[in-house]
C-alpha positions as CSV (number, residue, x, y, z in Angstrom):
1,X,-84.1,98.6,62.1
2,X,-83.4,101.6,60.5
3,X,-82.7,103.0,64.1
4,X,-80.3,100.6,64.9
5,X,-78.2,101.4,61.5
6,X,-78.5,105.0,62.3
7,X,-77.7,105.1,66.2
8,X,-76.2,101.1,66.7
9,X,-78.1,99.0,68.9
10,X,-79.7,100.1,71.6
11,X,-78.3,100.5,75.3
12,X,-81.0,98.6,77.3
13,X,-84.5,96.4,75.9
14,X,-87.3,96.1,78.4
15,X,-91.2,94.7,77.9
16,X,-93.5,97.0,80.1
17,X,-97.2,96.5,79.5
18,X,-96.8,94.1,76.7
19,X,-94.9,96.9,74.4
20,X,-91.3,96.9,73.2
21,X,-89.0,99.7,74.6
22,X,-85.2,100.7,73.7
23,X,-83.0,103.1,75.7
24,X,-80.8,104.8,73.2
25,X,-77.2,106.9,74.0
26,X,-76.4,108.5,71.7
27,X,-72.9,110.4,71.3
28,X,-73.3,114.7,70.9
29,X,-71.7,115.7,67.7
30,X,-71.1,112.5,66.1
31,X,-71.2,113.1,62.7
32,X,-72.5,109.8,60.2
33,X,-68.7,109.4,58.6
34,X,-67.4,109.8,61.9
35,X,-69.2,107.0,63.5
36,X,-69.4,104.9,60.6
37,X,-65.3,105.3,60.6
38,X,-65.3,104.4,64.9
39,X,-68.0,101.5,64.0
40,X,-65.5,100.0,61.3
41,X,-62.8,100.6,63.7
42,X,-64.4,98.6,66.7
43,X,-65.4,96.0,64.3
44,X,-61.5,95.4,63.6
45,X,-60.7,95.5,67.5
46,X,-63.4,92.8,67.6
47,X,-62.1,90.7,65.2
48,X,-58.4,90.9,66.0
49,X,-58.6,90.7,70.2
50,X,-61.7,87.8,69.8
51,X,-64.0,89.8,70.7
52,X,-62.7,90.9,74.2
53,X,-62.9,94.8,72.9
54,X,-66.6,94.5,73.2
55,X,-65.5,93.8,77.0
56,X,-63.5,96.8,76.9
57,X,-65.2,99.2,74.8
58,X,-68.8,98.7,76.1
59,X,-67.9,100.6,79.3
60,X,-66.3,102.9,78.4
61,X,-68.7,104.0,75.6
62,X,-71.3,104.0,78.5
63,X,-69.4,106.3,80.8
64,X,-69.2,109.1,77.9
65,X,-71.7,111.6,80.7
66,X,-73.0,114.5,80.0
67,X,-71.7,114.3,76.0
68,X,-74.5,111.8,75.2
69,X,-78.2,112.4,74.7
70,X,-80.5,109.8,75.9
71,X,-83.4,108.6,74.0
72,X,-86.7,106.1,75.2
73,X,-88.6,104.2,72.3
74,X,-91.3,102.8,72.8
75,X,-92.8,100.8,69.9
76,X,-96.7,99.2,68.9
77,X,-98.0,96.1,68.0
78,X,-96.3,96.1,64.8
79,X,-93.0,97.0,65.9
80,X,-93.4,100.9,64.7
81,X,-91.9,103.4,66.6
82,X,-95.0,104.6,68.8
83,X,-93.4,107.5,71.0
84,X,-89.8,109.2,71.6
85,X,-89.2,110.3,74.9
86,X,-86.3,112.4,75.5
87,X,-84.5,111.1,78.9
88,X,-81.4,113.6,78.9
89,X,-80.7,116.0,76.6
């Protein structure tokens, strides 16, 4: 969890070999006020279009490029992080 409060929820969730994996992208230079201020921000889209930004946005935060780094987790039994795997840095 703490993960997901630091970097948002993660891009893609797989099972492979009976163990829990994310895929996180996460924006270069994104300071923790200045994504806290853009998550606050999407929240409001969200609430004022009925949740049709998330339509929107999701995209286009996906199509950032070269400006994200890319992260594999891959977690135990217990739902610890097990391994970090850098996919694009």
């Amino acid at each position: 969890m703490k993960l997901v409060a630091e970097f948002e929820a993660p891009t893609t969730s797989f099972v492979k070999n009976e163990r829990q994996y994310d895929i996180f992208y996460i924006p270069r230079g994104q300071s923790g006020v200045k994504r806290t201020g853009l998550a606050f921000g999407n929240l409001l889209l969200d609430v004022c279009t009925l949740f049709t930004w998330e339509l929107i946005s999701l995209p286009l935060r996906n199509a950032g490029g070269s400006d994200q780094l890319s992260y594999q987790v891959r977690y135990d039994n217990n739902n610890v992080v097990d391994e970090v795997v850098v996919l694009r840095n």
